[in-house]
DODREN-841726 format. One record per residue: residue in three letters; x, y, z of N, C-alpha, C in turn. Coordinates in steps of 0.001 Angstrom, whole numbers, padded with zeros to 6 digits, always signed. Each point is the difference from the previous one (the first is absolute). Example, Ala and Ser with C-alpha at 12.3 -4.5 7.8 and 13.67 -1.06 7.14 Angstrom:
BEGIN
ALA+013190-005690+007800-000890+001190+000000+000900+001200+000000/SER-000350+001050-000720+000820+001190+000060-000770+001090+000730/
***
This chain:
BEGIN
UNK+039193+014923+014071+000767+001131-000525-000712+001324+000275/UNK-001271-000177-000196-000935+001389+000454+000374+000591+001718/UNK+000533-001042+000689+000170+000864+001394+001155+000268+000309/UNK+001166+000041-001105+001006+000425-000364+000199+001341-001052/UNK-001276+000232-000115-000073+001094-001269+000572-000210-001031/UNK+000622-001379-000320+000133+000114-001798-000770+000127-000548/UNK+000773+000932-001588-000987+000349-000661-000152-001433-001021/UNK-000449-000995+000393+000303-000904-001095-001515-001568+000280/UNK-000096-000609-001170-000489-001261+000877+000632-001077-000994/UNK-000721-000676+000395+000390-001309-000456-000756-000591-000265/UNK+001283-000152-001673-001704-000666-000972+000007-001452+000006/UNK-001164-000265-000630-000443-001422+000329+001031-000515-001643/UNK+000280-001486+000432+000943-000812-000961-001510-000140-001165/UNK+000716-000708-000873-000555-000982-001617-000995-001080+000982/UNK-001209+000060-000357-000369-001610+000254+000139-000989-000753/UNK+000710-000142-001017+000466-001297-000883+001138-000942+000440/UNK-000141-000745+000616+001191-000903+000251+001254+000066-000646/UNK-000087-000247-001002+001209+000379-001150+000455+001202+000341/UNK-000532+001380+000919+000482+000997-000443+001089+000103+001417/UNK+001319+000376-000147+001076-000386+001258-001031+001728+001009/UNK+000297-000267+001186-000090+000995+001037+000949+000819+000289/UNK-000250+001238-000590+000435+000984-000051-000277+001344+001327/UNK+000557+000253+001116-000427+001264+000713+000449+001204-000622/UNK-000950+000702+000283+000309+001921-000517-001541+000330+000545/UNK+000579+001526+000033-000827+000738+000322-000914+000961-000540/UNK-000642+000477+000223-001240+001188-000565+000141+001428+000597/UNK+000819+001315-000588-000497+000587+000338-001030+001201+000420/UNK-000370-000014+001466-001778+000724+000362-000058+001228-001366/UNK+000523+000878+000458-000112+000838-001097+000578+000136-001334/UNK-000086-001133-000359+000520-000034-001255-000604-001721-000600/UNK-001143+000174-000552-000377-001343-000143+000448-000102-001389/UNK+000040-001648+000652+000312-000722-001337+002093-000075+000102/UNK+000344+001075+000532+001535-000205-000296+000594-001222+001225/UNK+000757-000892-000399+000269-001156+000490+001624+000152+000311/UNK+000338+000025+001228+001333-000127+000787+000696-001082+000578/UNK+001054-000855-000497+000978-000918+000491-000015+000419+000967/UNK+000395-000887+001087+000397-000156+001504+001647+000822-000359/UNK+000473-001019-001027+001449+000608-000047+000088+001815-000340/UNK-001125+000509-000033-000306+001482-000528-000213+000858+000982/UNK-000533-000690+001582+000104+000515+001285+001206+000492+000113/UNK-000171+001350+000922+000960+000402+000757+000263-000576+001154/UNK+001243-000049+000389+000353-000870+001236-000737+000477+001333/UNK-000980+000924+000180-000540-000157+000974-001470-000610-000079/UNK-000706+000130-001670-001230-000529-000004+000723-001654+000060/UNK+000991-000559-000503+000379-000986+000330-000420-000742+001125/UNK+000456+000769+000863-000146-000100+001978-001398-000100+000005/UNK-000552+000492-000250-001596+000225+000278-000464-001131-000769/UNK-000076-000159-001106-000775-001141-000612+000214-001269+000575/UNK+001409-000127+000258+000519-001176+000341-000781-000254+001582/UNK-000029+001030+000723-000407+000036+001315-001702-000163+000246/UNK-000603+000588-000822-001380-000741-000486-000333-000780-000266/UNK+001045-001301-000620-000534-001230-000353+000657-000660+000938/UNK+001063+000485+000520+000176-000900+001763-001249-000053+000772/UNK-000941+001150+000517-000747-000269+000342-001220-001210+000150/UNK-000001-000582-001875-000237-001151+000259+000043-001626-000400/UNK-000546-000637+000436+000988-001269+000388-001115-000588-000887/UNK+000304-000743-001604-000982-001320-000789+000335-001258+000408/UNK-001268-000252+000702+000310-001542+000170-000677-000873-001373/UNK+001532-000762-001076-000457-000164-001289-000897-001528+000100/UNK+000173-000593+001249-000741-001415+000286-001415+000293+000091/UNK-000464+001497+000566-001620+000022+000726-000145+001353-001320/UNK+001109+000698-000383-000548+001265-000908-000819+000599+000550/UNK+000628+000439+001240-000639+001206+000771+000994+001085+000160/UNK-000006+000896+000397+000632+001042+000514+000396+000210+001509/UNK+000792-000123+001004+000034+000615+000888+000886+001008+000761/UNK-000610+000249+001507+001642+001560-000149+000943-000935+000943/UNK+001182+000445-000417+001175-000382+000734-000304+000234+001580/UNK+000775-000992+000626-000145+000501+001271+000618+000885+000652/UNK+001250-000005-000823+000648+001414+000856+000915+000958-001261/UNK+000292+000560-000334+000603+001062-000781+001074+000470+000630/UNK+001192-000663-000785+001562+000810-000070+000532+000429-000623/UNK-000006+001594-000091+000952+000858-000804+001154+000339+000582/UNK+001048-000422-001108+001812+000550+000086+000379+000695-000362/UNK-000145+001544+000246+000501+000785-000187-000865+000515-001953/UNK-001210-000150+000401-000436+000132-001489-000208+000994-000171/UNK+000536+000996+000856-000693+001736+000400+001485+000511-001591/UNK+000924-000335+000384+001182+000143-000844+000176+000815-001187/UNK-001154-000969-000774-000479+000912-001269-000953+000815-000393/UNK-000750+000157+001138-001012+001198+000150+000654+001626+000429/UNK-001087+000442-001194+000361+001610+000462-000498+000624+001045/UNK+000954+000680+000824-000462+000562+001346-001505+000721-000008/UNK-000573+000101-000915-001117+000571+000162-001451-000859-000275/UNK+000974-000988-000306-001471-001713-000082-000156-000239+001382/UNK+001354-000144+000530+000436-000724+001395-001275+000612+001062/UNK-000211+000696+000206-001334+000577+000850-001207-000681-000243/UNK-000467-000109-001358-001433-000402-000202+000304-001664-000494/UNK+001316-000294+000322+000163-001463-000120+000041-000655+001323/UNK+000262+000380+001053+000233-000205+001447-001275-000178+000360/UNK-001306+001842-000349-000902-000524+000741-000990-001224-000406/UNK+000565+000025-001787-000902-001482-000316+000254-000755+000840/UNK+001099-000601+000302+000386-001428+000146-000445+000238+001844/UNK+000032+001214+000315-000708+000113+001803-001583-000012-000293/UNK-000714+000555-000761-001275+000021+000162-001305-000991-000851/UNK+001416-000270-001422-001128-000999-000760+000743-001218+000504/UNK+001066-000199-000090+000765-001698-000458-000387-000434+001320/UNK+000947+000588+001137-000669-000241+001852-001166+000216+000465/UNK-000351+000918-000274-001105+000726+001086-001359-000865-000907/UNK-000435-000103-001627-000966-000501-000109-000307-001199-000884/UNK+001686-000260-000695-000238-001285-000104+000881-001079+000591/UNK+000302+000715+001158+000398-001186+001410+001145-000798-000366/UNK+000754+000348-000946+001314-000626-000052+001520+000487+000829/UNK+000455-000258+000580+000696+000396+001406+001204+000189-001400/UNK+001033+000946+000553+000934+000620-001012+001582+000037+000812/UNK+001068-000566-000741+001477+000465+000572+000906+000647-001000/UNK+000358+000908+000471+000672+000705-000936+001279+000466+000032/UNK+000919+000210-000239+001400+000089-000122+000455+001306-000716/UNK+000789+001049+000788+000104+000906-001025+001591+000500+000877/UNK+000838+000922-001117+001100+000639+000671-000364+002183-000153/UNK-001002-000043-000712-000475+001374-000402-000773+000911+001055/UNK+000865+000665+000068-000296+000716+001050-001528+001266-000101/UNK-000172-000471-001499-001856+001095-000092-000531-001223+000141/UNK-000005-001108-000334-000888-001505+000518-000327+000065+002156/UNK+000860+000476+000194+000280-000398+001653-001004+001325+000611/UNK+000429+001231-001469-000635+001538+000697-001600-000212-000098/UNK-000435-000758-000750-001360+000037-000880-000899-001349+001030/UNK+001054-001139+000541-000788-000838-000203-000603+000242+002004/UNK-001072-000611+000827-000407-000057+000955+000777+000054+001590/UNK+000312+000460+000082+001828-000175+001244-000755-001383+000985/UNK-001035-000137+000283-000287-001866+000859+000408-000913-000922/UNK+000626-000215-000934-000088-000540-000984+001435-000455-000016/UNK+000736+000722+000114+001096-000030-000391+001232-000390+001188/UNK+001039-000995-000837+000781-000936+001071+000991-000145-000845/UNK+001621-000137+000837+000945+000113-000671+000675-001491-000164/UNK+000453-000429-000969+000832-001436-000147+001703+000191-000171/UNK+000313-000802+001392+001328+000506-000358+001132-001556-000558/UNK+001047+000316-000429+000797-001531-000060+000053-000699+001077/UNK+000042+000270+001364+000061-000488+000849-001242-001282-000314/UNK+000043-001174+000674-000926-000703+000128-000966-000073+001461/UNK-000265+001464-000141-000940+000090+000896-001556+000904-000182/UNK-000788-000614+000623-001385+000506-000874-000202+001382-000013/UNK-001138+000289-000907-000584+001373-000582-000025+000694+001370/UNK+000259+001241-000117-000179+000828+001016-000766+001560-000305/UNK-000810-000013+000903-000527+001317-000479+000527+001509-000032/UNK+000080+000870-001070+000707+000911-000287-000999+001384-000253/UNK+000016+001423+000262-000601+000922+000069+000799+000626-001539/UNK-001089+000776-000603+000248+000553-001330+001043+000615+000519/UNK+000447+001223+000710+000774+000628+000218+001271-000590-000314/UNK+000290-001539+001034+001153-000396+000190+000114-001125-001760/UNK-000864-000177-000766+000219-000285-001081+000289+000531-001029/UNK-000497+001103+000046+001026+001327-000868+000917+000186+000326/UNK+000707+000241+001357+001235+000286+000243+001162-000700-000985/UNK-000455-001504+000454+000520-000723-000020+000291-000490-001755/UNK-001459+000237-001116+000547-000306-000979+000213+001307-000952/UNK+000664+001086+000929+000523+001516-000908+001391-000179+000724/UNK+000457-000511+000521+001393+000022+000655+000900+000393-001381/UNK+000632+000793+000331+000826+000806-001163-000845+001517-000824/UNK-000731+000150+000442-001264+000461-000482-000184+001594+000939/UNK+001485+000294+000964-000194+001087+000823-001516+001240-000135/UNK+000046+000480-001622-001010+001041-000582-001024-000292-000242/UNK-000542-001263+000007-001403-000672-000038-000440+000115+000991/UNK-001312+000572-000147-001474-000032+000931-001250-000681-000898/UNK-000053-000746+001094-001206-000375-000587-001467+000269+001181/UNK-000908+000401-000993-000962-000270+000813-001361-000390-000087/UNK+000371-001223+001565-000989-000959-000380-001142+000163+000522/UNK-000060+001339+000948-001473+000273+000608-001686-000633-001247/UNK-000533-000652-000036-001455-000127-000116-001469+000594+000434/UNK+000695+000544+001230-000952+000588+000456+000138+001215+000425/UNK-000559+001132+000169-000133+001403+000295-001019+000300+001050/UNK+000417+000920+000645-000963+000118+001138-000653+001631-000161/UNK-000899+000505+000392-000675+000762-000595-001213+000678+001115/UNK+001104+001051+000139-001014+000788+001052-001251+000947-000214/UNK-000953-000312+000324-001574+001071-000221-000327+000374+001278/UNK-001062+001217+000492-000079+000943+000480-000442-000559+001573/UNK-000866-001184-000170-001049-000914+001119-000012-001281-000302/UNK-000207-000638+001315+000082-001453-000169-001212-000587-001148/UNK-000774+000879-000025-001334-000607-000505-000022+000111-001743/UNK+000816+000676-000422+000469+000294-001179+001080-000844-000257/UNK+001142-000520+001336+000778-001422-000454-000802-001051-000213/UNK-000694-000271+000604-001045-001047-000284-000351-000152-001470/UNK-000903+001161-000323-000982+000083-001217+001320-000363-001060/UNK+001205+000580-000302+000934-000026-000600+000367-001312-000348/UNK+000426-000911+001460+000561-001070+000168-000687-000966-000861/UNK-001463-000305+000517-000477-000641-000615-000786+000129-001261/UNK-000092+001359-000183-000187+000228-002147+001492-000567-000366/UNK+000880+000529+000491+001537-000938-000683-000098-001131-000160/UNK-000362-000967+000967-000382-001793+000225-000948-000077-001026/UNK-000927+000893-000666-001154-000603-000660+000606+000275-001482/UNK+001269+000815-000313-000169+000851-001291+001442-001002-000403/UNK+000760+000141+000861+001533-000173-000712+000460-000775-000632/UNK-000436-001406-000330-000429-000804-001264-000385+000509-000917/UNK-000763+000299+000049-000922+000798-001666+001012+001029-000114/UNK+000416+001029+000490+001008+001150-000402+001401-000420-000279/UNK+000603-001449+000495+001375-000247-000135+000594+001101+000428/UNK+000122+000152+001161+000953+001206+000955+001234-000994-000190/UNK+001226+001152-000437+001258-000715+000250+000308-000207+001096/UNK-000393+000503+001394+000510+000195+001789-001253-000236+000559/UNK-000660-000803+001007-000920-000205+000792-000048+001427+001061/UNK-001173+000639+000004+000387+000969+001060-000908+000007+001189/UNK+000630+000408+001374-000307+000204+001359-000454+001158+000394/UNK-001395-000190+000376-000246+001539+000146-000364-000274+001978/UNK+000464+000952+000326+000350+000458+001299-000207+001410+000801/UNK-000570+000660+000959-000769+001265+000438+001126+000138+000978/UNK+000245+001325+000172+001121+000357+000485-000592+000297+001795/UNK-001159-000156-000127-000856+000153+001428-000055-000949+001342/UNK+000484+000268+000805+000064-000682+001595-001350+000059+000578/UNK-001148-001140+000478-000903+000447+000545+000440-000116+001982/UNK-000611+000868+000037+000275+000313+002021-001127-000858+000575/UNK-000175+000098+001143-000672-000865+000853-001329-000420-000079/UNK-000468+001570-000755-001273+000010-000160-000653-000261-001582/UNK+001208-000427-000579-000334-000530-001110+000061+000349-001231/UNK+000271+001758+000656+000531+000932-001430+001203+000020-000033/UNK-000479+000299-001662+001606-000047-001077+000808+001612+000169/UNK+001251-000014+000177+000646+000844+000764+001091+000091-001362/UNK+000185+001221-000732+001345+000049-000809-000152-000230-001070/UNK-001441+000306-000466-000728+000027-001559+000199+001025-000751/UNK+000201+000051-001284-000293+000889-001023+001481+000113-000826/UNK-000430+000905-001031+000966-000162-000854+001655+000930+000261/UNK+000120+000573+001232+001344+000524+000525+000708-001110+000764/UNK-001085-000478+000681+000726-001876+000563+000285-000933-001037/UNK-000581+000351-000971+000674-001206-001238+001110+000309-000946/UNK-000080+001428-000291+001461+000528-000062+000839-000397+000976/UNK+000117+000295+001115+001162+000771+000939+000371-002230+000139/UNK-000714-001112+000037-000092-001076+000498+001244-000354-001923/UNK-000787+000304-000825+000542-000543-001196+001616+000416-000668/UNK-000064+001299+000586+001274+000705+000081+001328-000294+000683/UNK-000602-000227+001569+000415-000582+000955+001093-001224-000326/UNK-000944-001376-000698+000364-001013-000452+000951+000017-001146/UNK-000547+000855-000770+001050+000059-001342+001713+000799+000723/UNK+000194+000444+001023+000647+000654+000344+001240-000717+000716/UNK-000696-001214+000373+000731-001153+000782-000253-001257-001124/UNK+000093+000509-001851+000211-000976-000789-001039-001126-000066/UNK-001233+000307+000393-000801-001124-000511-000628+000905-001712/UNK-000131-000941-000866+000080-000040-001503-001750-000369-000562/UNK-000380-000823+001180-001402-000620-000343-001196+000707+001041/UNK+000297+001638+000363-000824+000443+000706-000589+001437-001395/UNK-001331+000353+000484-001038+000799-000835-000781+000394+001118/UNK-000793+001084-000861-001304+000345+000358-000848+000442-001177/UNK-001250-000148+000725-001074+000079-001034-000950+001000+000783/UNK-000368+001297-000518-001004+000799+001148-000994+000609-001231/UNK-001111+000492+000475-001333+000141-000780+000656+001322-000580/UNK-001046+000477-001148+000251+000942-000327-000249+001470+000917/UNK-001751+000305-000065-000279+000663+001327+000483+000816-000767/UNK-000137+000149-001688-000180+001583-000595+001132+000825-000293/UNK+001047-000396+001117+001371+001313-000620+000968-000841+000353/UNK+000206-001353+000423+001040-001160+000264+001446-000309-001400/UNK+000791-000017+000071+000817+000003-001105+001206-001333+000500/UNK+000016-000744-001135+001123-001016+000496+001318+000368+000352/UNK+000644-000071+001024+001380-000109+000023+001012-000624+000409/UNK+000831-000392-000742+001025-001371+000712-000601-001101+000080/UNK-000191-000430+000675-000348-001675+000444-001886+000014+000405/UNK-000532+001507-000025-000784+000172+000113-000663-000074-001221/UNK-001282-000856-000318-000899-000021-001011-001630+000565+000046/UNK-000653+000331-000771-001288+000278+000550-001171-000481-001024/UNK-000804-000444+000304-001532-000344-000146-000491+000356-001149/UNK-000304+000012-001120-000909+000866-000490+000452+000934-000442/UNK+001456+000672+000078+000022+001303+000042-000729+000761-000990/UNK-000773+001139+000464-000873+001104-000949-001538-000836-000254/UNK-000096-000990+000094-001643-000741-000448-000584-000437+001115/UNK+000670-000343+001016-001066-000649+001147+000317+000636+001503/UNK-000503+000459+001055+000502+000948+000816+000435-001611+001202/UNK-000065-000902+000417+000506-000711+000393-000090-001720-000238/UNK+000377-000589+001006-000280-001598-000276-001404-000517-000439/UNK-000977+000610+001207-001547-000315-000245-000612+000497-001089/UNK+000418+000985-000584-000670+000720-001275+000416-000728-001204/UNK+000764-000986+000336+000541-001496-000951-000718-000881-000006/UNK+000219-000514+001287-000872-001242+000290-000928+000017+000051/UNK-000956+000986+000675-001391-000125-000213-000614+000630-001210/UNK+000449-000367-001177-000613+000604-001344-001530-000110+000205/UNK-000963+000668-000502-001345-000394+000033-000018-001390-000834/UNK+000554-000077-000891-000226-001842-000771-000061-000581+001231/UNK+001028-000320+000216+000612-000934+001311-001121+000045+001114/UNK-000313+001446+000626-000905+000030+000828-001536-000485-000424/UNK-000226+000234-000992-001188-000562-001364+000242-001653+000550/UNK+000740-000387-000749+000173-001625+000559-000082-000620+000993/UNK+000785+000468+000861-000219-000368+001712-001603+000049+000230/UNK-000843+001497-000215-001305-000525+000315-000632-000525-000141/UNK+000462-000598-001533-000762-001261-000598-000122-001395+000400/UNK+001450-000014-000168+000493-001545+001521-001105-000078+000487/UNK-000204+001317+001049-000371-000167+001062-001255+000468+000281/UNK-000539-000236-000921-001615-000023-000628-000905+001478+000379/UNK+000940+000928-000121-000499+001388+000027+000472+000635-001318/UNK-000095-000529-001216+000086+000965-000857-000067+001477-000189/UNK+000533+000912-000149-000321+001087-000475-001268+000565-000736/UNK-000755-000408-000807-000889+000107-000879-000885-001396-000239/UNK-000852+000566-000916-000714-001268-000286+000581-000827-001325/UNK-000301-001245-000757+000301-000059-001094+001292-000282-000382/UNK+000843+000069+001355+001885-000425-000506+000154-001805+000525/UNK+000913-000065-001049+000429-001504-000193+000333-000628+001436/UNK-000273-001368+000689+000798-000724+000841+001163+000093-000486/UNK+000722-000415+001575+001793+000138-000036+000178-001513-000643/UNK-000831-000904-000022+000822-001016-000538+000214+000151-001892/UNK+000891+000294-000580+000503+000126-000986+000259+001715-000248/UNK+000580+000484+000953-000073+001497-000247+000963+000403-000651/UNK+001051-000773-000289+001598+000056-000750-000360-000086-001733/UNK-001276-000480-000296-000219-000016-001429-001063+000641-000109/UNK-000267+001245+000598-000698+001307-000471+000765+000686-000813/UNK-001054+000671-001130+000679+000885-000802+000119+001352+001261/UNK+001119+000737-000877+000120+001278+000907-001287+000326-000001/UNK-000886+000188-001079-001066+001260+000756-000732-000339+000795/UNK+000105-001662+000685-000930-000141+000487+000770+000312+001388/UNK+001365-000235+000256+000827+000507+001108+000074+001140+000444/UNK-000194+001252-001107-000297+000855-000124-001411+000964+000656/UNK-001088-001135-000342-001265+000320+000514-000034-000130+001650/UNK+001112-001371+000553-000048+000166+001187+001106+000867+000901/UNK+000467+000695-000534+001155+000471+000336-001060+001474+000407/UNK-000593+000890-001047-001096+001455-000002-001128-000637+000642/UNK-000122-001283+000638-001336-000125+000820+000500+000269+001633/UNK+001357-000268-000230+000742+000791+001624-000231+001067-000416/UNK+000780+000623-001372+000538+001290+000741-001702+001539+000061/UNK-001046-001078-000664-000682+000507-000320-000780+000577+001591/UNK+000271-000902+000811-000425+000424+001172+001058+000843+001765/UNK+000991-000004-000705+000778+001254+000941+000095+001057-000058/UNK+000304+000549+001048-000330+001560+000226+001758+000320-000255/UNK+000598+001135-000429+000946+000799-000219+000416+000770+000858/UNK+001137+000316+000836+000101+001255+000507-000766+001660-001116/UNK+000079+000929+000504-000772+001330-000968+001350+000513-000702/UNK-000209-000089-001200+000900+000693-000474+001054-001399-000912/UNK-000291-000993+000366+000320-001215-000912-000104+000255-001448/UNK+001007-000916-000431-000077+000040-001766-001119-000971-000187/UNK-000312+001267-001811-001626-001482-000137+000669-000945-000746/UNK+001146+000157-000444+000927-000638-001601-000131-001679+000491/UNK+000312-000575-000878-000198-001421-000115+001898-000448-000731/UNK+000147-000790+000831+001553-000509-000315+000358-001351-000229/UNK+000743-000501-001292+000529-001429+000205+000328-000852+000834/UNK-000244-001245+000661+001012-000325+000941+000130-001695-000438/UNK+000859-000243+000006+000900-001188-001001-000174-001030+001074/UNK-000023-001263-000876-000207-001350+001460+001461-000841-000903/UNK-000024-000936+000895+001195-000823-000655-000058-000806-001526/UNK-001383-000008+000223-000140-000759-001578-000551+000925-000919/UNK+000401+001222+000070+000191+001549-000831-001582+000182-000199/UNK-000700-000582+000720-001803+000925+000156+000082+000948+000515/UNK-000643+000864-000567-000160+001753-000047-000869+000221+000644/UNK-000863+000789+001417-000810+000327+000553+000049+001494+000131/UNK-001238+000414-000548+000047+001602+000171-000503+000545+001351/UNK+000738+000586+000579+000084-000006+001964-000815+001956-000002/UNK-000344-000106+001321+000277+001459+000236+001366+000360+000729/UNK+000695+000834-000947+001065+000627+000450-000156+000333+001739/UNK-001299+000250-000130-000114+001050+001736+000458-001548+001028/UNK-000336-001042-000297-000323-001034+000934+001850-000122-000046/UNK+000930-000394-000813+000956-000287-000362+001114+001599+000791/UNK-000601+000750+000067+000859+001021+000568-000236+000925+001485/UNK-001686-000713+000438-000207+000280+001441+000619-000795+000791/UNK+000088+000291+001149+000787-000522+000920-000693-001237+000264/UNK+000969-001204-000011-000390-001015-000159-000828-000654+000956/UNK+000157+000372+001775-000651-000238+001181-001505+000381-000293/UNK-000186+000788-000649-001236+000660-000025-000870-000263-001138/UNK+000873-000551-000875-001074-000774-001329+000041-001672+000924/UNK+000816-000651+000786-000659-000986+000529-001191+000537+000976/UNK+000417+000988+000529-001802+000417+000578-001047+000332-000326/UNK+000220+000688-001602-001179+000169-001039-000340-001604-000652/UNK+000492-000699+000031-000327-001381-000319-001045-000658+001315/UNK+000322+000238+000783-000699-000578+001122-001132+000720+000324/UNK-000334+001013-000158-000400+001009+000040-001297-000446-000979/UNK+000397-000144-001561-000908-000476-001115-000430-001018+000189/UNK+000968-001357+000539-000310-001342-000136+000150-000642+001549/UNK-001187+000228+000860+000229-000086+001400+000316-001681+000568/UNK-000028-001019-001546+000237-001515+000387+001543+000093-000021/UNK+001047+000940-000629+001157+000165+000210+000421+000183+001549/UNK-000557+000659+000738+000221+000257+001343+000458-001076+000968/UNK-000522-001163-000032+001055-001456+000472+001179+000042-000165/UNK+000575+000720-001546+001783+000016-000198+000252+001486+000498/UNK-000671+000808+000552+000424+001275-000275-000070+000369+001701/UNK-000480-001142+000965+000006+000084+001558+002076+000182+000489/UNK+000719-000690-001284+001323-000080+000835+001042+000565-001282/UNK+000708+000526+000391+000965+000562-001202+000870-000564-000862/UNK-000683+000278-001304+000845-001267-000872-000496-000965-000355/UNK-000948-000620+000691-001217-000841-000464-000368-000117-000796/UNK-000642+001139-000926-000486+000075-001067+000631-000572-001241/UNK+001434+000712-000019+001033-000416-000768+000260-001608-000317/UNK+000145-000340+001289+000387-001443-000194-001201-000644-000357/UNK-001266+000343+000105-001410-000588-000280+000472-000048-001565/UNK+000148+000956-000789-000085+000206-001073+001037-001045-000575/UNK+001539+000153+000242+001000-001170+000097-000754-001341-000007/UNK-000370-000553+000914-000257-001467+000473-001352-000022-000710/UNK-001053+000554-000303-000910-000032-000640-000373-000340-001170/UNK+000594+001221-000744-000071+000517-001382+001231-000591-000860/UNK+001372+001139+000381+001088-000914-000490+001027-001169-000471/UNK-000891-000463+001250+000050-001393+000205-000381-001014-001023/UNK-001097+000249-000029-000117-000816-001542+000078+000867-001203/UNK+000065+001206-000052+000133+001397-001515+001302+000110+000172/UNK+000938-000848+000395+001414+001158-000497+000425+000456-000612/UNK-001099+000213-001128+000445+000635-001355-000571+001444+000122/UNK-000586+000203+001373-001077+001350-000008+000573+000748+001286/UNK+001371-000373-000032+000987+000349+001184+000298+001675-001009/UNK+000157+001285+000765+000045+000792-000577+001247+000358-000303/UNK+000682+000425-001300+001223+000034-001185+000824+001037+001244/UNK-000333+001148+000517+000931+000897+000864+000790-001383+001577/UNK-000644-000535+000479+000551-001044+000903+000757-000821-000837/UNK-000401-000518-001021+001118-001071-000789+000854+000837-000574/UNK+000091+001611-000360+001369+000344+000229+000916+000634+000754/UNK-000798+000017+001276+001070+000103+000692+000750-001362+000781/UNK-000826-001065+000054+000526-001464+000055+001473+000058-001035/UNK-000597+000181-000969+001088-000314-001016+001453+001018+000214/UNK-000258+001048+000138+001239+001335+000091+000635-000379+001412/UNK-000794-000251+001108+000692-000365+001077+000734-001452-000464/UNK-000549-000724-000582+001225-001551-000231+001236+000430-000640/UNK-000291+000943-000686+000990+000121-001250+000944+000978+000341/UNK-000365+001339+000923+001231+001064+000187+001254-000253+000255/UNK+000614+000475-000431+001624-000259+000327+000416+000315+001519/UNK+000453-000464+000520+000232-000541+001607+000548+001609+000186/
***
C-alpha cells in the first residue's frame, strides 16, 4: 500500500484463535483510528485490492509469493484523474521495473492512454484478430470520438533550448540525475540551437538563436518547445523564454560551480582546499557549518574583479542548506570565476582544459552521489519549465 501512497496500513488481526479475523485499517496520521474496508472509497478500494493481488499465499508451504503476471480491468475507473499519474508510474517503475512482475492492463480512459508510456500501448478490437500496436495519438482520437472540443495533451516531454551545446549537456544530464527526487510532472529535453561546421565550431549560439529557434516553433504550433538563457545581469523572461537565476546568479556556471560543490570535487579528488576538512566519504551528513567551512575555504582563496561586492549572500541547495556565498562570485561573469577557480586551484585545470568540463566534473562527481546539494535555483527552474502552461 506504501507504493501506492495510501494513507493507511494494515493492522495486524487478534492472536487468539477464538477471536474471528477481522481486516481494517490504521490510519498513518491518525493513530489508533481503525477503518472498515467497507469505509474505503471506491478508489482506495482499487488500490488495496490491487496490493494484495500482488501477492500470492501459498497456505500448504505459508509462504508468500508474487504473482506471475498482473491483470488489471479497467481498475483505472475509479480513480481520480489526478492519482492516475502517480499510479501509472508505480505500477511502471515499482510493480515492473523493480519488483519484476510483468503487468496487462485494460482501460477505455482516455487520461489512462495520455499518462501511460505510448511502447506500451496496443489496441483490442472484437474482431478475432491479435493485439496490434497503436500510437497515443491514434488512441485518443479514437476514444474522444464525439468529443469534437477536446484536446488533450499528451506530450511528456518538452524540449528545451539553451545557448551551447555544452550547457545542453550539463542540463541534460543534471535532469537524468535530479528528476526523481523533484517529481517533474514532464521529462525535459534540453537541446543547443548550434550547428558545428567542419572545423568543429558551434555556429548559431546565444540567446537571439534561442529566441528566434523557440518562437519559430511555437509559430508552426509546437506546445512542448522553451527556452532557458542565463541571466548575464539585465536578461528578463519572456514568453516561452525562461531565465536562470534571475537577479542572484549572472549565469549557468555561477550555479554549478558553487564553491561547496567546487570544495567537494577537490576533496574527491584529494586536493582539498585547506587543511583539516572532512573526507568525501560521508559528506551528506555534515552539519552545515562544517559545509560551510568548506564552501569560505574556496572562496577564501579567489581573486574578484576591482570593484566587486564584499557582501556575503544566501544560496539555497535542494535540501534547504543555507550557504553564505560571496555575492561578487554569484554575479561575476561566470567564464571568468571558472578561471578564478583554476587560477586558485591549479588541480582543477584537467576539467578546465575543455569547455564545460568542469561542470559536468562537478555533476558526475559530486552530485552524483549529494543530490541533495544540487543547487535550489536549477531545481527551480527544472520544476517551472515542467509545469508552464504550453
Amino acid at each position: 500500500m506504501k507504493l501506492f501512497d495510501l494513507n493507511y496500513r494494515c493492522a495486524p488481526p487478534g492472536v487468539r484463535k477464538i477471536d474471528p479475523v477481522v481486516l481494517y485499517f490504521e490510519r498513518l496520521d491518525e493513530e489508533g483510528t481503525h477503518v472498515e474496508f467497507s469505509s474505503l472509497s471506491a478508489g482506495e478500494k482499487v488500490l488495496v485490492l490491487l496490493s494484495i493481488s500482488m501477492l500470492n499465499i501459498d497456505s500448504s508451504r505459508v509462504i508468500i509469493q508474487k504473482p506471475p503476471l498482473l491483470l488489471l480491468d479497467e481498475i483505472d475507473a475509479s480513480l481520480h484523474p489526478a492519482v492516475l499519474h502517480q499510479w501509472i508510474k508505480t505500477i511502471q517503475d515499482k510493480v515492473v521495473g523493480k519488483m519484476g512482475i510483468p503487468c496487462i492492463m485494460t482501460t477505455h480512459s482516455p487520461v489512462t492512454v495520455a499518462l501511460a508510456p505510448e511502447e506500451a500501448l496496443f489496441e483490442m478490437r472484437r474482431e478475432n484478430i491479435p493485439l496490434s500496436k497503436i500510437s497515443t495519438r491514434e488512441a485518443l482520437n479514437k476514444l474522444t470520438v464525439g468529443l469534437p472540443s477536446m484536446e488533450v495533451d499528451f506530450t511528456q516531454r518538452r524540449q528545451i533550448f539553451v545557448e551551447a551545446d555544452v550547457d545542453a549537456e550539463a542540463y541534460d544530464r543534471l535532469h537524468t540525475l535530479m528528476k526523481a527526487k523533484l517529481q517533474l510532472r514532464r521529462s525535459l529535453n534540453f537541446l543547443s540551437t548550434g550547428i558545428k561546421n567542419k572545423q568543429g565550431i558551434e555556429q548559431g549560439t546565444g540567446c537571439a538563436a534561442v529566441g528566434k529557434v523557440v518562437s519559430g516553433l511555437a509559430d508552426f504550433g509546437s506546445l512542448s518547445t522553451f527556452g532557458l538563457l542565463d541571466w548575464d545581469g539585465d536578461r528578463t523572461p519572456s514568453g516561452r523564454i525562461h531565465i536562470l537565476a534571475q537577479g542572484t546568479h549572472y549565469a549557468f556556471d555561477n550555479v554549478i560551480l558553487h564553491p561547496l560543490l567546487i570544495g567537494l570535487l577537490l576533496i574527491r579528488n584529494r586536493k582539498p582546499p585547506s587543511e583539516n576538512l572532512p573526507p568525501f566519504v560521508g559528506i551528506d551528513r555534515l552539519k552545515s557549518t562544517r559545509l560551510q567551512e568548506i564552501a569560505d575555504a574556496v572562496q577564501s582563496k579567489l581573486k574578484y574583479p576591482a570593484g566587486a561586492s564584499e557582501e556575503k549572500v544566501p544560496v539555497k541547495f535542494v535540501n534547504d542548506l543555507i550557504i553564505m556565498t560571496d555575492e561578487a562570485f554569484c554575479q561575476s561573469n561566470g567564464h571568468k570565476m571558472e578561471e578564478a577557480l583554476s587560477t586558485a586551484f591549479p588541480s582543477l585545470k584537467q576539467f578546465t582544459m575543455q569547455k564545460g568540463k568542469l561542470a559536468l566534473a562537478v555533476i558526475d562527481q559530486v552530485l552524483e552521489d549529494c543530490p541533495d546539494l544540487c543547487p535550489k535555483p536549477l531545481a527551480e527552474a527544472f520544476r517551472t519549465l515542467s509545469e508552464a502552461n504550453p
